[in-house]
Residue frames relative to the residue before (quaternion, step in Angstrom):
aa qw qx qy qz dx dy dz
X 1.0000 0.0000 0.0000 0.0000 0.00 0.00 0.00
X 0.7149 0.4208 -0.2956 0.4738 3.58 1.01 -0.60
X 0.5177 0.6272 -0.3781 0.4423 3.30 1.09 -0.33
X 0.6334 0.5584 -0.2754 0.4596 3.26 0.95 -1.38
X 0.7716 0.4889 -0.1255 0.3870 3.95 0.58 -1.10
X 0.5513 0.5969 -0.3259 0.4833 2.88 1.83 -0.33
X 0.5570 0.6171 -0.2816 0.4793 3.30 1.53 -1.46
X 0.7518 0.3843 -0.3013 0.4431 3.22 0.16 -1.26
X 0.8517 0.2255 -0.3606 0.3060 3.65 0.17 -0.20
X 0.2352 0.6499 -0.4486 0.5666 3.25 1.51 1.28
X 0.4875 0.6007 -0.2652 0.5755 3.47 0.88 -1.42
X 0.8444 0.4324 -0.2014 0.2436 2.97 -0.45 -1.70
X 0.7134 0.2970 -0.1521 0.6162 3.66 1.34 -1.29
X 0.5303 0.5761 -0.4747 0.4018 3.55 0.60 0.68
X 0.6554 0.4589 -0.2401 0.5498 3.25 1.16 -0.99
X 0.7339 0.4742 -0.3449 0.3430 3.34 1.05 -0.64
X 0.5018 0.6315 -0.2135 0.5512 3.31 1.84 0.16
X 0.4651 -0.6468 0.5032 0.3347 2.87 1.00 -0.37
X 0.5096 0.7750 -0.3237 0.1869 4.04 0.57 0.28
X 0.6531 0.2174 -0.0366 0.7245 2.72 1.88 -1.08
X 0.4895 -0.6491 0.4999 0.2985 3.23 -1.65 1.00
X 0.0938 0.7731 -0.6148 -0.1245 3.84 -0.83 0.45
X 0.7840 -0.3681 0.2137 0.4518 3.56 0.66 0.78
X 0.7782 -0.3312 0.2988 0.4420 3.50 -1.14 -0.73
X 0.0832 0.8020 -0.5863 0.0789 3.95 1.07 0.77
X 0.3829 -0.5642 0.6879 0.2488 3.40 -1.29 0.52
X 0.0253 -0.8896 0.4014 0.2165 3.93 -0.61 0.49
X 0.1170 0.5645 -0.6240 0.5275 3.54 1.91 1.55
X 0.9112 0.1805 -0.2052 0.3082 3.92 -0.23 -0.71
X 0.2277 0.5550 -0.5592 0.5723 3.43 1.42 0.96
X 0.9201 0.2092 -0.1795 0.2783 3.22 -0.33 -1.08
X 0.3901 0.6353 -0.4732 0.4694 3.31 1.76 -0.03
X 0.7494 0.4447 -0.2480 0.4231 3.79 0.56 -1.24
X 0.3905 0.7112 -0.3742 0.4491 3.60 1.25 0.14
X 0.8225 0.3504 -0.0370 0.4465 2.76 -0.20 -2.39
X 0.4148 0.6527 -0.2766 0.5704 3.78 1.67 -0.85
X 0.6706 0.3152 -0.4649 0.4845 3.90 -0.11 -0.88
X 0.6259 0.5133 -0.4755 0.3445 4.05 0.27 -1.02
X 0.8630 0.2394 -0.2737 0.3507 3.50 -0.14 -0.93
X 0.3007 0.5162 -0.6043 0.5272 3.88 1.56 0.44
X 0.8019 0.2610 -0.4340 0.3171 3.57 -0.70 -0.47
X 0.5063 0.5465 -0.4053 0.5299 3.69 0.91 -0.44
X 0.7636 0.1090 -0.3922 0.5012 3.73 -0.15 -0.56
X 0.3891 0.6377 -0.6022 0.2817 3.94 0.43 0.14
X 0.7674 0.3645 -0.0554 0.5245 3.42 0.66 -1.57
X 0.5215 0.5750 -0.4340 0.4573 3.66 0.90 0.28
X 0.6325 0.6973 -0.0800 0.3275 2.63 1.56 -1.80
X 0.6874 0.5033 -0.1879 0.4887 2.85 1.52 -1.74
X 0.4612 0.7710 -0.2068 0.3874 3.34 1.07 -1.01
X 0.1708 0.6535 -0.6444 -0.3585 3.22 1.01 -2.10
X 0.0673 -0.5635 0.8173 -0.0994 4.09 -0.75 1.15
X 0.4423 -0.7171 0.4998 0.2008 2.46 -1.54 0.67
X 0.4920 0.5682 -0.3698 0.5463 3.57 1.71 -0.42
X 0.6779 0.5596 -0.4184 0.2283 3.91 0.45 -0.49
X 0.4469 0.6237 -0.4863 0.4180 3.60 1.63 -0.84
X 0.4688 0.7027 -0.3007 0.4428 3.96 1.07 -1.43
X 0.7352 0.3894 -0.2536 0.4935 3.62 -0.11 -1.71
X 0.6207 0.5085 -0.4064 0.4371 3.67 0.27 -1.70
X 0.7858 0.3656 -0.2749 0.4163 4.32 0.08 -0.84
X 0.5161 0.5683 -0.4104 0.4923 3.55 1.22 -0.26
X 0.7826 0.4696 -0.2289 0.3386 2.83 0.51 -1.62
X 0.8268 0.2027 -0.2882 0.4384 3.81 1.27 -0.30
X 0.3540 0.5663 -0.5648 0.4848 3.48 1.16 1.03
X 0.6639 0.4131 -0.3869 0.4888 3.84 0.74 -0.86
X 0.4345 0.6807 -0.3202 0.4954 4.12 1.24 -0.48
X 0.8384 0.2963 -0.1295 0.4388 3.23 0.07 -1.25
X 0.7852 0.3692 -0.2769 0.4129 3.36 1.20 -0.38
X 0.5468 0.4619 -0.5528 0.4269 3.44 1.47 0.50
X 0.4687 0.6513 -0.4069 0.4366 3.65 1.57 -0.56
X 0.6850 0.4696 -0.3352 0.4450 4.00 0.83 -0.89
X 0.6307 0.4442 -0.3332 0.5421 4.01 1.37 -0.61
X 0.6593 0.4057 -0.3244 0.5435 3.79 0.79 -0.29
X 0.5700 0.4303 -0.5198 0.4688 3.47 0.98 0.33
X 0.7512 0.4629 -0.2386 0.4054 3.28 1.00 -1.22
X 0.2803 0.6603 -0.4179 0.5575 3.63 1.43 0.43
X 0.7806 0.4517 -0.1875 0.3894 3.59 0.22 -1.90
X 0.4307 0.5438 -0.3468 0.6313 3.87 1.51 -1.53
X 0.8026 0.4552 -0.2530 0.2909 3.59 -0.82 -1.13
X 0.4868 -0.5666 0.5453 0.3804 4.21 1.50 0.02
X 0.6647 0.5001 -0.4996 0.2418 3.72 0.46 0.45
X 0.6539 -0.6084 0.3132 0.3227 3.08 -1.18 1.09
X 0.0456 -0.7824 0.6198 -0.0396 4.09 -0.84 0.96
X 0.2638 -0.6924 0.6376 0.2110 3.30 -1.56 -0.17
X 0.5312 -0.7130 0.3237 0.3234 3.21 -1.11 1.01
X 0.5915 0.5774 -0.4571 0.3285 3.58 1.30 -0.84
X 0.6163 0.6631 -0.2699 0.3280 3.73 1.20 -0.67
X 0.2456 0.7160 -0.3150 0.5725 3.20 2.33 -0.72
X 0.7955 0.4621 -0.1343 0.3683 2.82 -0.79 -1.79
X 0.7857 0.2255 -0.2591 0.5145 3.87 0.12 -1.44
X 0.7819 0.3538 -0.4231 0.2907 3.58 -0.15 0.47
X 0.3609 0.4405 -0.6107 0.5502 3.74 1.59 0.22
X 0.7276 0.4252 -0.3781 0.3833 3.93 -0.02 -0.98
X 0.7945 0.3174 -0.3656 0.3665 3.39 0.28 -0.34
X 0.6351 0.4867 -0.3851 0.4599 3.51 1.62 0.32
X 0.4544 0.7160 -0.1881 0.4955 3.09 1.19 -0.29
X 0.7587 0.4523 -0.0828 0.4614 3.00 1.29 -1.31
X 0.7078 0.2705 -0.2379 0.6076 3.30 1.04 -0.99
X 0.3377 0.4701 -0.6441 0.5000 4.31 0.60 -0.03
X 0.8505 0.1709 -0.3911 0.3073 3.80 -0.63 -0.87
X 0.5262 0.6295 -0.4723 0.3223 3.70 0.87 -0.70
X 0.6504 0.5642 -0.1752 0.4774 3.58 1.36 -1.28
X 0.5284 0.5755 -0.2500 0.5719 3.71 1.15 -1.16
X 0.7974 0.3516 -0.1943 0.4503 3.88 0.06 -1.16
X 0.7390 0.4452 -0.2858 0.4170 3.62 0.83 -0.89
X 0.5900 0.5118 -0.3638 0.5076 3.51 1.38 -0.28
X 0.6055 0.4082 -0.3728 0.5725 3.96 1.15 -0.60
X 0.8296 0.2760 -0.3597 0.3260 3.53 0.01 -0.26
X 0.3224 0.6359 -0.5471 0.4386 4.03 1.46 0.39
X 0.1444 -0.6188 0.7569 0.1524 2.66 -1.62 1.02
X 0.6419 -0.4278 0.5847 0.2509 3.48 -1.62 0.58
X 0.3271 -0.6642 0.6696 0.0591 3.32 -1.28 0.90
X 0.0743 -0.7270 0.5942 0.3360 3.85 -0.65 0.63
């Protein structure tokens, strides 16, 4: 199992290097989903926590989502080459954080 996770994040920082071919990557949303994994785990544990700055992070974190997903659409409009698995991981990962963001604002409580 560790072996396996190593690969993949080898994989992962190879491609982000540019070493290995993975097809038709866009590399604004390679590195968006990078720099993106750091502050998921921050508002995870903020989250868990209930901080009060994390409801905050959780809406950053899918407004800045949706708007690299809205330039990788406008890539696709524009005749530029895409992959479908990338499709796919940004409805899910917008999708995802709209509700993660959606639920953590209804369930903050205000500090007086």
């Amino acid at each position: 199992m560790a072996r396996s996770r190593a690969k993949r994040i080898l994989s992962g920082g190879r491609a982000l290097l540019g070493d290995v071919d993975m097809g038709a990557v866009m590399p604004f949303v390679l590195w968006f989903n990078f720099v993106a994994g750091f502050a998921y785990v921050l508002a995870g544990i903020g989250l868990w926590r209930g901080a009060g700055w994390a409801p905050m992070l959780a809406i950053a974190i899918a407004t800045a989502t949706v708007a690299v997903f809205a330039a990788f659409l406008w890539h696709v409009g524009a005749g530029g080459a895409w992959e479908t698995r990338t499709m796919g991981a940004m409805i899910l990962r917008s999708a995802i954080w709209i509700a993660i963001a959606a639920l953590a604002l209804q369930c903050h409580k205000p500090s007086d």
